[in-house]
N, C-alpha and C positions, 0 to 999 in steps of 0.2 A: 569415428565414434557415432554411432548409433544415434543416441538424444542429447552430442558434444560432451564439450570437455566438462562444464561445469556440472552435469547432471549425473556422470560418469561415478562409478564407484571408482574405490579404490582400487583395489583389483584390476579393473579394469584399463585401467590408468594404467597401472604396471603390466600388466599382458600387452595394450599396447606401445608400450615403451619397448618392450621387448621384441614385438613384430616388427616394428622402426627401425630397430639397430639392428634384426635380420636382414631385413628387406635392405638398408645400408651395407653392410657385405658383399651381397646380391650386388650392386651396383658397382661397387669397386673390383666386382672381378670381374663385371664387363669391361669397365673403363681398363681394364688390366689387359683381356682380351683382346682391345680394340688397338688399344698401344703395341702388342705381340705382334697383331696384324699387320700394323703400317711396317713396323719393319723386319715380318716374314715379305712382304710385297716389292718392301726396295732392294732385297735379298733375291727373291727371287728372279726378279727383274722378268714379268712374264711379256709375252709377245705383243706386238703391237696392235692394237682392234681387240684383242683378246677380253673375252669380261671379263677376267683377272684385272687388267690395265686397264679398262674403262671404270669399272665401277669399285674394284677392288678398296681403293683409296677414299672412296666416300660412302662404302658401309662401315670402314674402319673408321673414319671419322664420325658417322652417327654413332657407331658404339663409346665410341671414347664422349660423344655429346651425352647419350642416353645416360654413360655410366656415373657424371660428375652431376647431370640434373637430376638423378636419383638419390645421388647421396646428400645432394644440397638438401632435397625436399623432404627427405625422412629424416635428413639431422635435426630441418627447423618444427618437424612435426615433431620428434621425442623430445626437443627441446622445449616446447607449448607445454604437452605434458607433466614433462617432469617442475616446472615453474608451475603448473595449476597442485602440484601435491607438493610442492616445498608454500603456497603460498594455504594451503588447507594445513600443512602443519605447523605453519606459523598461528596460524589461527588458533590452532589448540593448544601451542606454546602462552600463548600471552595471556588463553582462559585461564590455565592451569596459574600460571606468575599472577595471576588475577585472584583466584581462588587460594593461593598459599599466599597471599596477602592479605586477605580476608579471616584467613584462619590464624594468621598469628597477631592481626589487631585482636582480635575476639579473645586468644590466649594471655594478651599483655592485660585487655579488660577483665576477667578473668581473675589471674594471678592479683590485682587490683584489690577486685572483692574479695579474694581467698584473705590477704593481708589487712581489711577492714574486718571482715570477720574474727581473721585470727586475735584482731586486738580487743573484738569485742566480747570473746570468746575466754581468751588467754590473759589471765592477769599481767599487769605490766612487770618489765623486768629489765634492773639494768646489770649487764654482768660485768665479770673482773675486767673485760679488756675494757669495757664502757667506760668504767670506772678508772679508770686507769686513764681514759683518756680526757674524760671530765676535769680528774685530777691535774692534769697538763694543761688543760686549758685557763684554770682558775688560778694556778699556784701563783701567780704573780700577783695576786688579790691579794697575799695572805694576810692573815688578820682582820677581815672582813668581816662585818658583824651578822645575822641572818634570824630569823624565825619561822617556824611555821603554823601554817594553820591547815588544818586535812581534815576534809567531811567525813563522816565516821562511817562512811561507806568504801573508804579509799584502802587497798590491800596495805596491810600494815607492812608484809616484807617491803614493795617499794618503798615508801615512807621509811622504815630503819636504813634502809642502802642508800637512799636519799642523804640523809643527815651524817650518816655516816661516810660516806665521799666527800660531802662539802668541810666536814670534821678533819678528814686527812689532809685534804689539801689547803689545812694552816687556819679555815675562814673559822669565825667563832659562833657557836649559840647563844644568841642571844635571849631567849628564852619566846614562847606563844600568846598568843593573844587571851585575852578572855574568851573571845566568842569563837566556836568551832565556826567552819567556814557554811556549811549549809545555814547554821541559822543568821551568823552576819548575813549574808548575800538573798535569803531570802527576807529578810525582815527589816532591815535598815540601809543595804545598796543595792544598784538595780543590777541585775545580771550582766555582766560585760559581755559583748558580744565578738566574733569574730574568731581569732586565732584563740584565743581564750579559754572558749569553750569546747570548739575542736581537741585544743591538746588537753585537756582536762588538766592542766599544767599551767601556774600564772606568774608571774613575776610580778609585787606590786610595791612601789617608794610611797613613800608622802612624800607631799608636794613641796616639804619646805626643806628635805635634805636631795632631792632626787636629783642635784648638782654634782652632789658628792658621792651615790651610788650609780651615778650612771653606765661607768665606765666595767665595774666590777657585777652588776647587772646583765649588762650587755654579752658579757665573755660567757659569762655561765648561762645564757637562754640562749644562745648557738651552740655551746656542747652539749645542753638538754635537748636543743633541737636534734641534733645530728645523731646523738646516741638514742631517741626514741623515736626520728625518722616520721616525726610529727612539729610543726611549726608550736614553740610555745610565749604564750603569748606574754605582753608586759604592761601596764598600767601607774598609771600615777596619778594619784589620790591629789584632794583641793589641800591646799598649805593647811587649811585649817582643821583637816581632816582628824578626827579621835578615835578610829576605828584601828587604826596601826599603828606600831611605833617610829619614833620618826629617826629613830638610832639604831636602826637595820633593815636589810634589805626581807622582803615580808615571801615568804615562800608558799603558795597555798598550792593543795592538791584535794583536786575533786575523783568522786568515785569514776573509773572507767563505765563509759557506756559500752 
């Protein structure tokens, strides 16, 4: 090679890959020839002093040298070769598994924001099967007591689909608070923070029954979680607290961001 292997194109790499395993042939039909030789010679059996009988035997033995150190030499040159473009295509192998790595982290981040958006776009919604599976989850509650309270920015259908699941699955209305939830929580408790506010979704006890709804709490804010695919958060108010009732579990829903 001209400017060697590494500076070599492609191409050229493969043309000489190809003149290597010529030029390899080439050597094997000398070593072919020279093997013929040795024994047209002991066939022959030419005369004595004869250059047939003096040298005959060790030009046939250079050729059979020539024809095995040529094919040694061109195997281990197409060999170089071909190991410098299986190691150039490995390299473009691992860019590419590099770069389709790259593109389907960016596709999961992505599909991410599509689904932050879609919630914030899309009013919330829980459907039959949700509901259904809600229902499964809580039914061993039943007779559970509940209220709500929903800032008056909160889509009314979820709110009716809301009450209306917890309704089937046996738990009872208890009836709402006085204060809508915007203006309790802006004006008399501080904003909770965390999982909370995230799922615009809250679970909240007083602190003097929250022994006795823990349990039936608990089941229904992991089916809420799981059917809105959002963490919903749970709170419990001071024993002395007058903001909720202390004979059901307090259900508030704020408007979607």
């Amino acid at each position: 090679m001209r400017y060697g292997l590494i500076n070599a194109s492609n191409d050229e790499l493969e043309r000489s890959i190809d003149s290597c395993e010529s030029w390899g042939w080439y050597c094997a039909e000398i070593l072919a020839f020279g093997i013929l030789a040795e024994f047209a010679i002991a066939a022959i059996h030419p005369p004595y002093d004869s250059f047939c009988e003096r040298w005959g035997s060790s030009i046939a033995d250079m050729l059979v040298f020539l024809g095995v150190a040529g094919e040694v030499q061109f195997g281990r040159m197409a060999s170089r070769r071909q190991a410098e473009l299986k190691r150039r295509s490995d390299i473009k192998i691992a860019e590419a598994n590099e770069r389709a790595a790259l593109a389907l982290k960016r596709a999961e981040e992505l599909h991410k924001e599509n689904l932050e958006l879609s919630r914030k776009i899309f009013p919330r919604v829980i459907s039959p099967e949700q509901a259904a599976n809600i229902r499964d989850a809580i039914a061993p509650f039943a007779g559970t007591p509940f209220d709500m309270d929903c800032d008056p920015g909160a889509e009314d259908a979820f709110i009716r689909t809301l009450s209306t699941t917890l309704q089937e699955a046996g738990w009872a209305l208890h009836g709402s608070s006085p204060h809508n939830v915007a203006v309790m929580f802006a004006s008399l408790v501080p904003q909770p923070k965390g999982p909370v506010s995230d799922a615009r979704l809250c679970l909240r006890l007083h602190g003097s029954s929250a022994d006795k709804f823990q349990a039936p709490a608990a089941a229904l804010q992991a089916a809420l979680s799981r059917a809105l695919g959002q963490a919903v958060g749970m709170v419990i108010d001071h024993p002395e607290s007058n903001f909720i009732s202390r004979d059901a579990i307090h259900v508030e829903v704020y408007k979607a961001r």
